[in-house]
N, C-alpha and C positions, 0 to 999 in steps of 0.2 A: 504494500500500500504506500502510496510513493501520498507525501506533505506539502505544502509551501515550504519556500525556501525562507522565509522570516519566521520561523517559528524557534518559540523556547521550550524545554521537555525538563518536566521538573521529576525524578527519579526517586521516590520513596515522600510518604506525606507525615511523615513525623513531625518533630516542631519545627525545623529546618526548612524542609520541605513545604508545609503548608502555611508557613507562614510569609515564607518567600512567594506563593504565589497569591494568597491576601493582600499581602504590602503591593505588587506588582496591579492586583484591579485596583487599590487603594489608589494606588497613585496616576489612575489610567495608563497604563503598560501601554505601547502601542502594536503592540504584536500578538500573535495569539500564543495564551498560555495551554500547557499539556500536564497533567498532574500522573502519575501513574505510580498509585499501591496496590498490594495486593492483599491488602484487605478493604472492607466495607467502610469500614468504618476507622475515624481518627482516634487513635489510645489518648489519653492523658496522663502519662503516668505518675507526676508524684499524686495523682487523688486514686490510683488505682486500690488504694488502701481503702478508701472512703466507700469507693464501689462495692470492693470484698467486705466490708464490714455493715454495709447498708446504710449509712452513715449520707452517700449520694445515689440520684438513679445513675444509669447506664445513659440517657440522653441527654446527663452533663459532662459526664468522664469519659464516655466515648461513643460522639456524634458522629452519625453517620456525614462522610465528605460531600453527600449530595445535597444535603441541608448545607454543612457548612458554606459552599461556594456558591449554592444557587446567586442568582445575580449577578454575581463576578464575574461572568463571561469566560472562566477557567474551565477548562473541558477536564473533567474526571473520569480517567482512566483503570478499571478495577482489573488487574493481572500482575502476572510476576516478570520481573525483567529476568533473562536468561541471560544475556547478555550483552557486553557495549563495545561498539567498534568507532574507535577515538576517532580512527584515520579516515573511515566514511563517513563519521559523524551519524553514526544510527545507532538507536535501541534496538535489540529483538527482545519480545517477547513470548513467556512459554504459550501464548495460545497460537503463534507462528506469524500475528504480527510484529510489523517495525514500525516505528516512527524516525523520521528524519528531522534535524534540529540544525539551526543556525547559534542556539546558545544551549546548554545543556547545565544543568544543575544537579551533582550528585549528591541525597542525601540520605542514604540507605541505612546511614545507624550502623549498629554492633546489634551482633545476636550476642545467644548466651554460648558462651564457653564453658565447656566442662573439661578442660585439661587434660583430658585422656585418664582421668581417671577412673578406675573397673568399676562399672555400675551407675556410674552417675548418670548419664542418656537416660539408660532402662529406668530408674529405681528411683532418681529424685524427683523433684515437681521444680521446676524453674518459675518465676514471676514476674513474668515481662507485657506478658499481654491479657487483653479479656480474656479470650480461650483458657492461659493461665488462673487466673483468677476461679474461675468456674469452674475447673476441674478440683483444683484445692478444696475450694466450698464443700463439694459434693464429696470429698474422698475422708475429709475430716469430721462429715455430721455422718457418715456413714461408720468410721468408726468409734464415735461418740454412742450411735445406736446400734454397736456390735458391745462397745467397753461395759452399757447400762444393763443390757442380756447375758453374759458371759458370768460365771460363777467362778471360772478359773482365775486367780489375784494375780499370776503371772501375765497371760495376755490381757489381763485389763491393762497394767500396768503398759506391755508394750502400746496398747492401741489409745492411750494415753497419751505417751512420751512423742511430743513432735522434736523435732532436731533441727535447728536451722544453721546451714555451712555457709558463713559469711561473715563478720564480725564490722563490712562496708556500711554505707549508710541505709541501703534495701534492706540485709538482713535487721539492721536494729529495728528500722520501722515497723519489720515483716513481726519479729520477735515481740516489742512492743504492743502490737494490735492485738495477736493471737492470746496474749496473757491477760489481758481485758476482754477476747471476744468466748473464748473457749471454755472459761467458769460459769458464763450467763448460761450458753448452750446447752454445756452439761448439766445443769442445775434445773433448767427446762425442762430436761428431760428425765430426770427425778437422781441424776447422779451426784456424786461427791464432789465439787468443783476444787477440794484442796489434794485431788487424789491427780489432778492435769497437772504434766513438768515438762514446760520450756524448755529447752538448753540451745543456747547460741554456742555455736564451734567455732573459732577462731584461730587462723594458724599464726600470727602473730602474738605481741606478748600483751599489746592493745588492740581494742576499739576503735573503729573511725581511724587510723594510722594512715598516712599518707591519703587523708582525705579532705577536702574541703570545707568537714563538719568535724574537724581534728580540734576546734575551740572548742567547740561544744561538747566532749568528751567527759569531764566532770560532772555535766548537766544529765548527760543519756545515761553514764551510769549509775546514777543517784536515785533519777527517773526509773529506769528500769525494776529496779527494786522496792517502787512504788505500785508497782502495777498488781491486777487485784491477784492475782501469784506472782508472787518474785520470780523472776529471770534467773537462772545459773546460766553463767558467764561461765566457760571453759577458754583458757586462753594456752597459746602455745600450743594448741591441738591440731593436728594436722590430720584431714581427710586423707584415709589408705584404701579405701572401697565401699562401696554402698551397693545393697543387698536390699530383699523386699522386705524383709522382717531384722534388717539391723543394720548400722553405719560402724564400721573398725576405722579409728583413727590412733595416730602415735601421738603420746605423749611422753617426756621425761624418757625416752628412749625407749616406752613399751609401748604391746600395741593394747589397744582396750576395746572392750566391743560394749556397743549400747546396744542392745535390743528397743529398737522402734519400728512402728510403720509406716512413719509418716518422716521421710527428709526432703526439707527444702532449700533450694541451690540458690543461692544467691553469691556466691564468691568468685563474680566475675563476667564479663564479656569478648567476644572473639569478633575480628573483624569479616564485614560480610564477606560470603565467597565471590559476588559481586566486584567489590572492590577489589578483593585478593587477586582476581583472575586480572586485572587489568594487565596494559600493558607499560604501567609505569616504573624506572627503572628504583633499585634499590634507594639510591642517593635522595630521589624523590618522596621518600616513605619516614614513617620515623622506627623503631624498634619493634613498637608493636603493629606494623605491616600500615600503619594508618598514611591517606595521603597527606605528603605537605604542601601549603598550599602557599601564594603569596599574602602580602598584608591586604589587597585589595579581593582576596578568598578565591582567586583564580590557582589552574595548576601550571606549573612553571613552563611545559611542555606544551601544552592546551590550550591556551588564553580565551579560546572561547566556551571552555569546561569552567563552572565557578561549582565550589562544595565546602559542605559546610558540617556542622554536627558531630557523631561521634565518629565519623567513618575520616575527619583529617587532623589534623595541625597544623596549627597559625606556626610560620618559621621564626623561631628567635619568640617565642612567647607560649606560656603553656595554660591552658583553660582548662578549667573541669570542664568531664562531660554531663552536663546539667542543662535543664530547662530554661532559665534565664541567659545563658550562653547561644543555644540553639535558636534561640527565639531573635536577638539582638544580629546574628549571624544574619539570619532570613530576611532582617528588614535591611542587613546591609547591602546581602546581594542582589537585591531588589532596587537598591538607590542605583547601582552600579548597572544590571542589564537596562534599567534605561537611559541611567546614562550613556551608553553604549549604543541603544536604539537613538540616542538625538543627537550624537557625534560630541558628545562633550567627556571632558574627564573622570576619569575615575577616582575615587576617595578611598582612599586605607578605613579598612573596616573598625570600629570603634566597640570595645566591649569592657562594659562596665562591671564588675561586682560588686555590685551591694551588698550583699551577706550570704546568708545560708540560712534554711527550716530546716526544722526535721521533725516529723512525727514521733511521738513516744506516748502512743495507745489512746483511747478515746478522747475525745476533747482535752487532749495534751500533747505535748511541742516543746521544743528549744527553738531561739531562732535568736543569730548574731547578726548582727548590722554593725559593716566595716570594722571589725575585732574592737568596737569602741563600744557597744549597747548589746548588751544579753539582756530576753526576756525568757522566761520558762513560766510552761506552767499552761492556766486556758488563755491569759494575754495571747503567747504565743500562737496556741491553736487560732483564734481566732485572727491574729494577723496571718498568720500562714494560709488560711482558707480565705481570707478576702485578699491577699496578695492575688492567689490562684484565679480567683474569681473576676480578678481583673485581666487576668491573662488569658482565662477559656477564650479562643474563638469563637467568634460570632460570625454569620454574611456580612452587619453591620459594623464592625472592630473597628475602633476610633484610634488603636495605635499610637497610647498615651504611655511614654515607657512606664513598666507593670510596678515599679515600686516609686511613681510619683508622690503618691500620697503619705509614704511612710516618710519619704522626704522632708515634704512639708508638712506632716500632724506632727510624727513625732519625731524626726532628729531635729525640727527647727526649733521645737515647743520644751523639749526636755533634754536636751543634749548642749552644753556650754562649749561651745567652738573651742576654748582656751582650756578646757579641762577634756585631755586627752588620755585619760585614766580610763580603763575598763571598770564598764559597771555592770554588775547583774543585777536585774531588775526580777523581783518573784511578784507572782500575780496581780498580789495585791497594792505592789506600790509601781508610784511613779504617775502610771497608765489606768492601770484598773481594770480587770475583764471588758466589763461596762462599757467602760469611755470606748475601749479599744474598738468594740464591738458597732459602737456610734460612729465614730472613723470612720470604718471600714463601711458601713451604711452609706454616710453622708458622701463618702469617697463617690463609693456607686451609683449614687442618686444623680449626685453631678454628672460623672460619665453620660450616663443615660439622658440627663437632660440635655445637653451638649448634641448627643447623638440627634434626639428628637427635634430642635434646634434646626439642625444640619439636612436633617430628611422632611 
């Protein structure tokens, strides 16, 4: 199926991806846009928590792409890319379409990696998408209603014991949620909710280590052992195999076995084979196989390939791979293919961090703003879900950067420029659940007025 020859082809619609092509109708693009996932629907993933917990529906955490774009004039593409040929400048796709591009934006993300370690594929449950989510649900009230039947204290015990291999930010979150949602459950169901045990596996000797929520680290484990069952932290433990009825890891130089039936993987991402297959040379890559890109998100070889997300690296600069990164990315490459469509200059991509959230089980959070403002506690939850909330996609997205308002309510209202001391702020002071909560309203109320205003 042969294209125009001015067209853009946007590859994968994670934040990257669709938001690069939002910002692109936002700004009247002059070209036509091509979006192609291969799935139905856009994930959200830091509320994937809020999903699995019911906490939000499914038509805020993950909307279908054809709501999202309608109006946009973005054409949404639902299939898997097979592959991409740089030097003809075409996608193929697995249904035995291609598309042909004049600009092309790669933003395919990371899967999950399991390291090649024995079992993990088969045995553990990964948490990356809806699918994931909904299989967990169903495997763990399944044997919440095997553990309430069973008279044997042994497999109760296993079909109890969830395991989570990750000690990153997904496993904390994932551990956190489960130790708050998995008592209610069981208790529902007329069982012993002090009889459920957590255990976070971690092969380092910390939490959050070489992570972007590394401040926050005193807070998650403090938090953790708040939850309505304490968390056991295993550190230093390192994943040796996973089996359907139990995880062997080493510790202190032995190996130990936990009898579980439930391990979930969270300790990692691999690059898509997408990517992997390209034909860029090593030099162009970084260690972990990811593309390097230039400051203006093009690839050094390709100038009319721009990519973004998890799948590259900014050269001479290292970004988490995070949601406010991917999102700030999309609007960049967006400035740049038009400026490209009207013969003007291109701009070095600009990304900001603001801070870092992190979930720690029902209406609880950390969250650091520029290592200068820690709040914990529901403050937190509730800026973290009205940060998000300002970020969900809409057809209509006003494209106000997503931490404007923390901006101006709180680092302008309660942060003294000249006092540059870390402070941690607990619920009750400072802010206040409340106020926070009014913020985060009043923030949205404006938005939306602004939008209705404009439409």
């Amino acid at each position: 199926m042969s294209s125009p020859v001015y067209q853009t082809v946007i590859v994968g619609g994670g934040f990257t991806g669709l938001f690069t092509a939002l910002h692109l109708a936002h700004e009247h693009y002059p070209r036509s846009v091509i979006l192609i996932d291969k799935n139905e629907s856009f994930c959200f993933k830091p509320l994937l928590y809020e999903y699995f917990s019911g906490e939000m529906d499914a038509f805020q955490v993950v909307p279908r792409f054809v709501e999202l774009l309608k109006g946009s004039g973005v054409i949404f593409v639902q299939d898997a890319v097979e592959s991409i040929d740089l030097h003809q400048q075409q996608v193929k796709l697995a249904s035995g379409n291609s598309y042909n591009y004049s600009n092309l934006v790669l933003a395919l993300g990371s899967v999950t990696g399991y390291h090649h370690l024995e079992g993990a594929k088969e045995h553990a449950f990964p948490f990356w998408t809806q699918e994931d989510a909904i299989a967990i649900d169903r495997h763990l009230h399944d044997c919440l209603q095997r553990a309430v039947q069973t008279e044997d204290p042994e497999q109760r015990r296993q079909l109890l014991t969830i395991v989570i291999v990750g000690g990153g930010a997904t496993g904390v979150e994932m551990a956190a949620t489960l130790a708050d949602l998995l008592p209610h459950w069981y208790s529902a169901l007329g069982g012993n909710s002090s009889e459920i045990r957590v255990v976070l596996l971690n092969h380092g000797k910390e939490i959050l280590n070489s992570d972007i929520n590394d401040p926050l680290r005193p807070i998650a484990e403090k938090e953790l052992q708040k939850r309505t069952i304490a968390i056991e932290i295993l550190t230093g433990a390192e994943a040796t195999s996973i089996h359907a009825n139990a995880i062997e890891y080493k510790r202190n130089e032995q190996i130990e076995i936990l009898p579980t039936y439930t391990t979930i993987w969270t300790a990692g991402t691999s690059i898509n084979p997408v990517i992997k297959d390209l034909p860029i040379s090593q030099e162009h890559r970084d260690r972990r196989d990811r593309l390097l890109v230039t400051p203006t998100m093009q690839l050094p070889d390709f100038p009319e390939v721009f990519a973004g997300g998890d799948c590259v690296a900014v050269q001479d600069k290292s970004l988490p791979a995070t949601a406010q990164v991917a999102y700030q990315q999309g609007a960049n490459i967006a400035r740049n293919l038009k400026a490209i469509a009207l013969g003007e200059d291109l701009k070095p991509a600009k990304v900001n961090i603001r801070g870092t959230l992190l979930k720690l089980g029902l209406n609880d959070a950390a969250a650091n703003f520029f290592n200068i403002l820690e709040v914990a506690g529901e403050s937190a939850h509730l800026i973290r879900q009205g940060t998000y909330l300002t970020l969900l996609p809409t057809p209509i997205h006003d494209f106000k950067a997503t931490s404007e308002w923390l901006d101006e309510e709180i680092f302008h209202h309660h942060l003294d420029p000249h006092d540059v001391g870390k402070k941690v702020v607990q619920a009750a002071e400072v802010v206040g659940a409340g106020v926070v909560g009014v913020l985060v309203a009043r923030k949205l109320l404006k938005m939306l007025g602004s939008e209705d205003k404009r439409d």
